[in-house]
N, C-alpha and C positions, 0 to 999 in steps of 0.2 A: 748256464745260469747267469756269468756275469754278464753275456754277449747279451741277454735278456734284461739284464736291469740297465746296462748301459745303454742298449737302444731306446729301454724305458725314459731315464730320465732325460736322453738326447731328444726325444721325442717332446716331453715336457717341457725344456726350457725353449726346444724350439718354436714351442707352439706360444710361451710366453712372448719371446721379443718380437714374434709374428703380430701378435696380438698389441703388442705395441707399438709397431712401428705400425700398425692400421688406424690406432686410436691418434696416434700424433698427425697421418694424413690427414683425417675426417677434421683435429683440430685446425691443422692448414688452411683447409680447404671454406671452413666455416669463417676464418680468419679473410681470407679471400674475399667471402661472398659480404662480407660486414664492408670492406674498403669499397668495391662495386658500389656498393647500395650508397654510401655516403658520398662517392664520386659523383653517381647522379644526382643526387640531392645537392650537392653545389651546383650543378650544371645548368638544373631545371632551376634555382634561384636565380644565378646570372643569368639566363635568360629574360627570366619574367621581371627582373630589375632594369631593362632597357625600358621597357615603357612606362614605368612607375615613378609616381613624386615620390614616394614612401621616402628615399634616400636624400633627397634634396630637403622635404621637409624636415626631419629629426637633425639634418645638418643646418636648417636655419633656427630650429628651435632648438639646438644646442650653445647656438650662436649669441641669442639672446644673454645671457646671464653674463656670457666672455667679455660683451660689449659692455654690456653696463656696470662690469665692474670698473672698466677705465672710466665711469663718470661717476666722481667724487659725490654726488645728490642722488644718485640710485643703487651704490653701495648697499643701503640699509635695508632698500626693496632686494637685494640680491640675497642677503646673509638671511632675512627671514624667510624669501622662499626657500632657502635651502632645509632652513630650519624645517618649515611644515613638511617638505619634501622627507626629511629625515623622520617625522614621527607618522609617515604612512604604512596603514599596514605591509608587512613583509611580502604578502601575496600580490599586490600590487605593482611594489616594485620587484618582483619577481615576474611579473607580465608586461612589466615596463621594460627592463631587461633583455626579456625573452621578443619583444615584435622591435625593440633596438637590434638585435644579434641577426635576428629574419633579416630584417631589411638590409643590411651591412654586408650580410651571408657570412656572421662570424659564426661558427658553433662553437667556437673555442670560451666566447663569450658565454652565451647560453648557460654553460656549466657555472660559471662565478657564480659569485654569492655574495 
Protein backbone atom coordinates (compact mmCIF):
# COMPACT_ATOMS: atom_id res chain seq x y z
CA UNK A 1 0.00 0.00 0.00
CA UNK A 2 2.71 2.58 0.84
CA UNK A 3 4.64 1.42 -2.43
CA UNK A 4 1.14 2.57 -4.02
CA UNK A 5 0.57 6.03 -2.55
CA UNK A 6 4.20 6.73 -2.85
CA UNK A 7 4.28 5.93 -6.58
CA UNK A 8 0.97 7.95 -6.37
CA UNK A 9 2.12 11.07 -5.14
CA UNK A 10 5.67 10.72 -7.11
CA UNK A 11 3.68 10.47 -10.02
CA UNK A 12 1.72 13.75 -9.12
CA UNK A 13 4.37 15.98 -8.34
CA UNK A 14 6.23 14.70 -11.21
CA UNK A 15 3.69 15.51 -13.49
CA UNK A 16 3.42 18.94 -11.62
CA UNK A 17 7.04 20.35 -12.31
CA UNK A 18 6.56 18.51 -15.83
CA UNK A 19 3.90 20.71 -16.42
CA UNK A 20 5.87 23.44 -15.40
CA UNK A 21 8.88 23.43 -16.78
CA UNK A 22 6.59 23.18 -20.14
CA UNK A 23 4.70 26.18 -19.31
CA UNK A 24 8.07 28.22 -18.61
CA UNK A 25 9.31 26.85 -22.19
CA UNK A 26 6.18 27.92 -24.14
CA UNK A 27 6.82 31.43 -22.06
CA UNK A 28 10.56 31.41 -23.46
CA UNK A 29 9.68 30.77 -26.45
CA UNK A 30 6.85 33.43 -26.85
CA UNK A 31 9.44 35.77 -25.36
CA UNK A 32 11.57 34.89 -28.25
CA UNK A 33 9.26 35.27 -30.94
CA UNK A 34 8.25 39.09 -29.37
CA UNK A 35 12.29 40.06 -29.63
CA UNK A 36 12.20 38.53 -33.55
CA UNK A 37 9.19 40.39 -34.53
CA UNK A 38 10.64 43.77 -32.96
CA UNK A 39 14.21 43.04 -34.55
CA UNK A 40 12.56 43.11 -37.81
CA UNK A 41 10.51 46.03 -37.24
CA UNK A 42 13.76 48.10 -36.68
CA UNK A 43 15.39 46.58 -39.63
CA UNK A 44 12.49 47.24 -42.13
CA UNK A 45 12.60 51.11 -40.50
CA UNK A 46 16.21 51.49 -41.12
CA UNK A 47 15.86 50.37 -44.20
CA UNK A 48 12.99 52.51 -45.61
CA UNK A 49 14.72 55.57 -43.67
CA UNK A 50 17.61 55.65 -46.35
CA UNK A 51 15.45 57.05 -48.91
CA UNK A 52 13.26 59.31 -46.79
CA UNK A 53 13.30 63.23 -45.96
CA UNK A 54 10.87 62.06 -43.00
CA UNK A 55 14.37 62.39 -40.69
CA UNK A 56 15.94 65.42 -42.19
CA UNK A 57 12.69 67.20 -42.23
CA UNK A 58 11.55 66.76 -38.23
CA UNK A 59 15.39 67.56 -37.79
CA UNK A 60 15.00 70.84 -39.56
CA UNK A 61 11.66 71.57 -38.01
CA UNK A 62 13.08 70.94 -34.67
CA UNK A 63 15.66 73.28 -35.68
CA UNK A 64 13.61 76.09 -36.04
CA UNK A 65 12.55 77.03 -32.46
CA UNK A 66 16.64 76.06 -31.28
CA UNK A 67 17.53 78.91 -33.74
CA UNK A 68 15.30 81.42 -32.92
CA UNK A 69 15.61 81.32 -29.62
CA UNK A 70 19.25 82.72 -29.80
CA UNK A 71 17.39 85.84 -31.56
CA UNK A 72 16.53 88.04 -28.93
CA UNK A 73 13.08 89.62 -31.38
CA UNK A 74 11.84 85.90 -31.91
CA UNK A 75 12.11 84.86 -28.37
CA UNK A 76 8.33 85.78 -27.85
CA UNK A 77 7.31 84.02 -31.32
CA UNK A 78 9.13 80.90 -29.66
CA UNK A 79 7.55 81.02 -26.09
CA UNK A 80 4.06 81.38 -27.63
CA UNK A 81 4.23 78.74 -30.02
CA UNK A 82 5.25 76.68 -27.32
CA UNK A 83 2.54 77.78 -25.48
CA UNK A 84 -0.30 76.85 -28.27
CA UNK A 85 1.81 73.78 -28.84
CA UNK A 86 1.08 72.99 -25.03
CA UNK A 87 -2.72 73.49 -25.13
CA UNK A 88 -3.17 70.85 -28.19
CA UNK A 89 -5.14 68.21 -27.78
CA UNK A 90 -3.30 65.15 -26.09
CA UNK A 91 -4.14 63.02 -29.22
CA UNK A 92 -2.33 65.07 -31.28
CA UNK A 93 0.45 65.23 -29.71
CA UNK A 94 0.36 61.70 -29.14
CA UNK A 95 0.58 61.37 -33.11
CA UNK A 96 2.96 64.01 -33.20
CA UNK A 97 5.06 61.81 -30.87
CA UNK A 98 4.34 58.74 -32.41
CA UNK A 99 5.38 59.67 -36.67
CA UNK A 100 8.62 61.54 -34.45
CA UNK A 101 9.60 57.95 -32.85
CA UNK A 102 8.77 56.25 -36.71
CA UNK A 103 10.83 58.29 -38.25
CA UNK A 104 13.95 58.21 -35.68
CA UNK A 105 13.09 54.42 -35.44
CA UNK A 106 12.86 55.20 -31.60
CA UNK A 107 10.19 52.85 -29.98
CA UNK A 108 11.43 53.55 -26.72
CA UNK A 109 9.92 56.97 -27.65
CA UNK A 110 6.60 55.92 -28.85
CA UNK A 111 5.75 54.69 -25.23
CA UNK A 112 6.41 58.34 -23.41
CA UNK A 113 3.92 60.42 -22.56
Amino acid sequence: MWQLLIGSVTELVGGHFKRKSEERQAQHERKLEVIKHESNWDNIQASNSGSSWKDEWFTLLFSVPLVMAFIPEAVPVVQEGFKVLESMPDFYKAFLGAAVAASFGIRALSKWK
